[in-house]
C-alpha positions in Angstrom: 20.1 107.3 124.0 21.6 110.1 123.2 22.4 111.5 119.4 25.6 109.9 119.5 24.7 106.5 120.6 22.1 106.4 117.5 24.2 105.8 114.6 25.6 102.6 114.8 26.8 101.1 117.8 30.2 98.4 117.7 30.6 95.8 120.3 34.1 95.2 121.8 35.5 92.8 119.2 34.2 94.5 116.5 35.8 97.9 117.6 39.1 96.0 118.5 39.3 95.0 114.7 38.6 98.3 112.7 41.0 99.8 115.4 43.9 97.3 115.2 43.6 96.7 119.1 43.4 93.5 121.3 39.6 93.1 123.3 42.3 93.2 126.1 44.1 96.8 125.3 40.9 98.2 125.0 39.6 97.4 128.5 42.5 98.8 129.6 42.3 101.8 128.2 38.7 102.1 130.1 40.3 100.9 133.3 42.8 103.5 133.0 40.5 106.4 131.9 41.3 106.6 128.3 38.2 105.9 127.1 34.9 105.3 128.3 32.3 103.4 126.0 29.5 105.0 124.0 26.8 102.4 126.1 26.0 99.5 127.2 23.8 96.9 125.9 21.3 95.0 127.9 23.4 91.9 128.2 25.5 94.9 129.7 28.0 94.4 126.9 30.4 97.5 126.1 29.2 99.3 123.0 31.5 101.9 120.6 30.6 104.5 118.6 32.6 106.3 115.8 34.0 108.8 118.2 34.9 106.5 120.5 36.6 104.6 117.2 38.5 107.8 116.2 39.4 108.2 119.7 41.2 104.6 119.9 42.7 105.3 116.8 44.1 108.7 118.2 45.4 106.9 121.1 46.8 104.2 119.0 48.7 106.6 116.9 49.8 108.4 119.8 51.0 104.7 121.5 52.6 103.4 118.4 53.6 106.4 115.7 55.0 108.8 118.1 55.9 107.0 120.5 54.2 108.6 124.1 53.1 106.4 127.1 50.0 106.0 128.1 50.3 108.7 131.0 51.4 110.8 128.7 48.5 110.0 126.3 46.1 110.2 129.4 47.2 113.5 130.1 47.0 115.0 127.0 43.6 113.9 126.2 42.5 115.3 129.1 43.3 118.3 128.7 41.8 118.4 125.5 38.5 117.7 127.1 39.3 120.3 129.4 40.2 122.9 126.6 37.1 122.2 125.2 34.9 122.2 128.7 37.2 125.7 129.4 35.9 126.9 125.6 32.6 126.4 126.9 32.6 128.2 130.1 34.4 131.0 128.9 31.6 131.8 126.3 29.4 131.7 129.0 30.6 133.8 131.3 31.3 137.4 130.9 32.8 137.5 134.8 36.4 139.4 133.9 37.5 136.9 137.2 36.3 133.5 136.3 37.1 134.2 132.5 41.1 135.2 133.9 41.0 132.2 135.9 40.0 130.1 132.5 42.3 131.5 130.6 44.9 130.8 133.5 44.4 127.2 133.7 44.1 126.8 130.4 47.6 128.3 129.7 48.8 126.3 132.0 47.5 122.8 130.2 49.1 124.7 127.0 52.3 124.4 129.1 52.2 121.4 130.2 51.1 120.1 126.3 54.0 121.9 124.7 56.4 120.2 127.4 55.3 117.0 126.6 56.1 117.5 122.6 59.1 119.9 123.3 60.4 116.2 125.2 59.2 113.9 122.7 60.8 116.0 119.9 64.0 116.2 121.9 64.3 112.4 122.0 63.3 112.6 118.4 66.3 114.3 117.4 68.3 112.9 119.6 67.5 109.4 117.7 67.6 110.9 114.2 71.5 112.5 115.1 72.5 108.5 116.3 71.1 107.2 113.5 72.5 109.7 111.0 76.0 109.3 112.3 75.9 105.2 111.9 74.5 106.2 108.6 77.9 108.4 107.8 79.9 105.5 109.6 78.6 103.5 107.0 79.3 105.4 104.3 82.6 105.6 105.0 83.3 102.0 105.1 81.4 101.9 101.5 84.4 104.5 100.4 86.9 102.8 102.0 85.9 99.9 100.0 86.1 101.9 96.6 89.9 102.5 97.3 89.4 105.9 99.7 90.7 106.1 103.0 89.8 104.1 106.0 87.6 105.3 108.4 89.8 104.2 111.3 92.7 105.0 110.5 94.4 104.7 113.8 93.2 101.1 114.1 95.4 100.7 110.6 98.4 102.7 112.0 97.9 99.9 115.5 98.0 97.2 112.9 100.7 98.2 110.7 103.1 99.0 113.3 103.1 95.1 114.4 104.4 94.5 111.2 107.0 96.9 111.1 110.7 95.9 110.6 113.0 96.7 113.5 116.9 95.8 112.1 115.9 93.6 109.6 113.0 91.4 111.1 109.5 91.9 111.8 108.7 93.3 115.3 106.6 90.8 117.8 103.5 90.8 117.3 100.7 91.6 119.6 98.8 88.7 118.6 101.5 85.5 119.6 103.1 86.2 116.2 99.8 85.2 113.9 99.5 87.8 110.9 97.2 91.2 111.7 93.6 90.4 112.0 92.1 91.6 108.9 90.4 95.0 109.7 86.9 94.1 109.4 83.9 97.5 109.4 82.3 97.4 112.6 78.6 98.0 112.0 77.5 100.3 114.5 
């Protein structure tokens, strides 16, 4: 065994707890690639160590706080280990060619990385601006209530001009002649 596998090893349920995971989700995960366990025991069950704990909590955080699929998680922790596998070999070599072609590839992962959270953050906002404006929407029906203006104003105009006398007598109304629909806020 090596170093790692020493300190205390957790079986598949008891991983699945202190991560927050189903048994299920985290034989996925292996199935897919994103995570490989620490060992096995002799019953040949699957046994975690604390990296591979932090590493499920990484990918859970990934999944669930920000919000990336699971190819997108997959990539990005692979280039990590390639980043780190690249750090390596460049330390090691002191070949101007294979130390270029590194760094190359390793720009490139850098690329691909920042596209991935230039996207993400994208969306982000995109989300953030929606919600802000239902937010002002809102707010404007909470004026509106206090005696400001209405925030549809046009919708008023519609409604008022039903009611409008012509010579005398209320126009026809829209509506078979009932009394304008009270102007309810739409909540958006």
């Amino acid at each position: 065994m090596t170093h790692a596998t020493q300190s205390r090893l957790l079986r598949i349920n008891e991983v699945a707890a202190e991560a927050g995971l189903t048994t299920r989700a985290i034989r996925y995960y292996e199935e897919i690639g994103l995570l490989e366990p620490a060992a096995r025991s002799g019953g040949d069950y699957r046994l975690y160590d604390q990296s591979d704990l932090e590493r499920l909590l990484f990918i859970r955080s990934l999944r669930d706080d920000a919000g990336f699929s699971l190819a997108q998680i997959r990539q990005l922790l692979e280039d990590e280990a390639v980043r780190e596998r690249n750090n390596e070999r460049l330390r090691e070599t002191h070949d101007p060619a294979e130390r270029r072609a590194i760094l190359v590839d390793a720009a490139k992962r850098v690329d691909r990385q920042i596209e991935i959270l230039e996207t993400k953050a994208a969306r982000l906002a995109t989300m953030i601006d929606e919600a802000r404006r239902r937010r002002r929407h809102l707010d404007d029906h909470l004026v509106e209530l206090d005696g400001g203006p209405p925030p549809h104003p046009e919708r008023v105009e519609r409604a008022g001009l039903e009611s409008l006398p012509a010579t005398g007598e209320s126009a026809p109304k829209a509506n078979g002649g009932a009394a304008p629909a009270t102007l309810e806020p739409s909540v958006r």
